[in-house]
N, C-alpha and C positions, 0 to 999 in steps of 0.2 A: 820422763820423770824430771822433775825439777831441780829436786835435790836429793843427797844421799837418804837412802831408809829410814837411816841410824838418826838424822836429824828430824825427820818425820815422825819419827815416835815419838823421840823427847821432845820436840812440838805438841803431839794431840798428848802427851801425859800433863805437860805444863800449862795448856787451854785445858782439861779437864778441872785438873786442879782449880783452877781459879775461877770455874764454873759453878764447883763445890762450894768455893769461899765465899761466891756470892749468894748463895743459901744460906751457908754457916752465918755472917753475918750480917742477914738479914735485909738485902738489899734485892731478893725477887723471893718468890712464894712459891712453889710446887717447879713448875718445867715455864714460868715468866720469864724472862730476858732472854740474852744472848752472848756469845762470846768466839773473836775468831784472832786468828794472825796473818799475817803475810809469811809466805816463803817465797822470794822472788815472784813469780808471776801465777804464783798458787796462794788458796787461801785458805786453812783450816777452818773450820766451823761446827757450833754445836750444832746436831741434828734437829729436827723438830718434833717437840711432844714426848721427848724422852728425859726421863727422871737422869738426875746428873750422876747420884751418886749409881746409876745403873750401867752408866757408858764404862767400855774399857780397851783397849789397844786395837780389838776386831772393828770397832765402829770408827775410823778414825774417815771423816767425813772431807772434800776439798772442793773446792770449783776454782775454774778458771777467774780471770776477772771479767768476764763475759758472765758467768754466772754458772758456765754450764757444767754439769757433776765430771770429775774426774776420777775419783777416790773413792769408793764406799757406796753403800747400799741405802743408805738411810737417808729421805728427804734434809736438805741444807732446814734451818731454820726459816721460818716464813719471812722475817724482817732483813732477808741477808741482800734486799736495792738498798738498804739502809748501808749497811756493811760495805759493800762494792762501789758505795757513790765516797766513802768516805777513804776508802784505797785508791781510787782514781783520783781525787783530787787534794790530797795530804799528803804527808809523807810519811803517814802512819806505820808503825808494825801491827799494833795491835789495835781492838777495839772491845770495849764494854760496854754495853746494853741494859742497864735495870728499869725493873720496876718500885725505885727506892719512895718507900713510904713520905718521910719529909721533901723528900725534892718534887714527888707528885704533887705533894699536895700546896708545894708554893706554886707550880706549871697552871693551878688554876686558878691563882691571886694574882699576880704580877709579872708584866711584860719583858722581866727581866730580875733573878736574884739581886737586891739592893746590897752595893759592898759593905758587909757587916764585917768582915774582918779581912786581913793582909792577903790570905792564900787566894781571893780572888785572884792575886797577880798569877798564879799558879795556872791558873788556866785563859792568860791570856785578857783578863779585863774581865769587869760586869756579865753574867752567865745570862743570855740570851733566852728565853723559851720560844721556842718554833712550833707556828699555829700548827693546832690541831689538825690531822690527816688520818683516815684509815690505816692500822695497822698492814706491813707487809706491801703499801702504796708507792709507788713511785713519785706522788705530790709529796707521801709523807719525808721520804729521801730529799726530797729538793727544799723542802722545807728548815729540815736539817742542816743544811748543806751551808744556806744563808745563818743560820744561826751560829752555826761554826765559823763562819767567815772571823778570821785571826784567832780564833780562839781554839782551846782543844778538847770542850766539854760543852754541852750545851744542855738546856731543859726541854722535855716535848709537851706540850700542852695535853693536861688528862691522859697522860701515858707514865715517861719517867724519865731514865739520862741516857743522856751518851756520849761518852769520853772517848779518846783513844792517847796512844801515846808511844814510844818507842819499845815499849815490850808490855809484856802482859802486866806484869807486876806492876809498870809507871800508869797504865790504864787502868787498874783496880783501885791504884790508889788514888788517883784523882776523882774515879765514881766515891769514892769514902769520902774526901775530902771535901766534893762538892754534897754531897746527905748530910755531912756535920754543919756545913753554912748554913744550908734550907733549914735543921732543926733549930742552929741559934737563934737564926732569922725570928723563926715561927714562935720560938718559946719568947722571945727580948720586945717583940708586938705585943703577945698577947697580955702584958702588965697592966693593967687599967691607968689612964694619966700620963703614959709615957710612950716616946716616940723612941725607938732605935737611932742612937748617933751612928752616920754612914764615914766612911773611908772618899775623899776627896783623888781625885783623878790622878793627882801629884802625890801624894799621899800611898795611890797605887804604883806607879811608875816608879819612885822609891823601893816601896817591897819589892817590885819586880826585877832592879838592879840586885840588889842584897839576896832576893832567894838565885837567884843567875849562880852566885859564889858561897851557895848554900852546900855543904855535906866534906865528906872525906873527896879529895881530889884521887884521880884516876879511879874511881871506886865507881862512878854512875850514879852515885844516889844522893838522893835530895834530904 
């Protein structure tokens, strides 16, 4: 075992949780996305094809970083080369997976979320979408992979996002954060005569200092 029980639980309670929340507000539909964390060289994760609000302490599901089950009875999620390529090569705790309405639907207009507003800084610059791949694919992972390049969120083409971040909570919020860009975005286009004014690279680099020394110190939060 990797780590104590006791933190194993309040792990799979806290990945549930926010598995819920990404139902609750509206960023997958029925048993869409996914959601995992790191515990050292363990990895919680939702199961596959299981309703969230159904999961509870028995189903607490893990694989190695190899992939292979170590915890639990219940299939990892299908999308978890996704998950593992993004713990391998980040320095992620957590990660979020949607299938967010706005952000899909900019993943099949443009090569890249256009900076409509500051919190681009937030996840590292301009949000990337990574060509289209089979769900649960290994190209789909690697495709990922380059779209995350510096950044901590990216778009998938005709799919949806995925963020990660130092705990569950920084990862939820950044999948919300980048859905609220994609709807500006989509609604500030669709005005007939009018072009969306974009955020300048310098422009971003600035937010990106100032959000650095954003929130309550020693507190973690942005």
């Amino acid at each position: 075992m990797t780590d104590h029980p006791d933190h194993l639980a309040a792990a799979w309670s806290d990945l549930v949780a926010t598995a819920r929340r990404t139902v609750a507000d509206g960023l997958v539909v029925g048993t869409s996305g996914n959601v995992s964390c790191r515990l050292k060289d363990l990895v919680l994760v939702t199961p596959s094809g299981v309703p969230y609000d159904r999961l509870g302490p028995g189903d607490l599901t893990a694989v190695d970083l190899e992939g292979q089950q170590i915890i639990g009875t219940l299939r990892p999620t299908s999308e978890l080369p996704m998950h593992l390529a993004v713990y391998r090569s980040t320095p992620a705790a957590a990660v979020v997976h949607t299938h967010a309405p706005y952000a899909t639907a900019v993943s099949t207009l443009v090569p890249q979320l256009p900076p409509v507003h500051y919190m681009t800084a937030a996840l590292g610059g301009p949000v990337r979408v990574a060509p289209y791949a089979l769900y649960g694919s290994d190209e789909l992972a690697a495709h990922m992979l380059d779209a995350l390049r510096d950044r901590t969120g990216c778009l998938l083409r005709n799919h949806g996002t995925m963020t990660y971040g130092d705990s569950l909570a920084e990862a939820l919020d950044r999948t919300a954060q980048l859905e609220w860009m994609c709807r500006v975005w989509l609604t500030a286009r669709s005005v007939p005569g009018h072009t969306p004014s974009l955020l300048s690279d310098g422009q971003l680099d600035e937010a990106a200092a100032r959000l650095r020394g954003y929130g309550q110190r020693g507190r973690g939060t942005h």
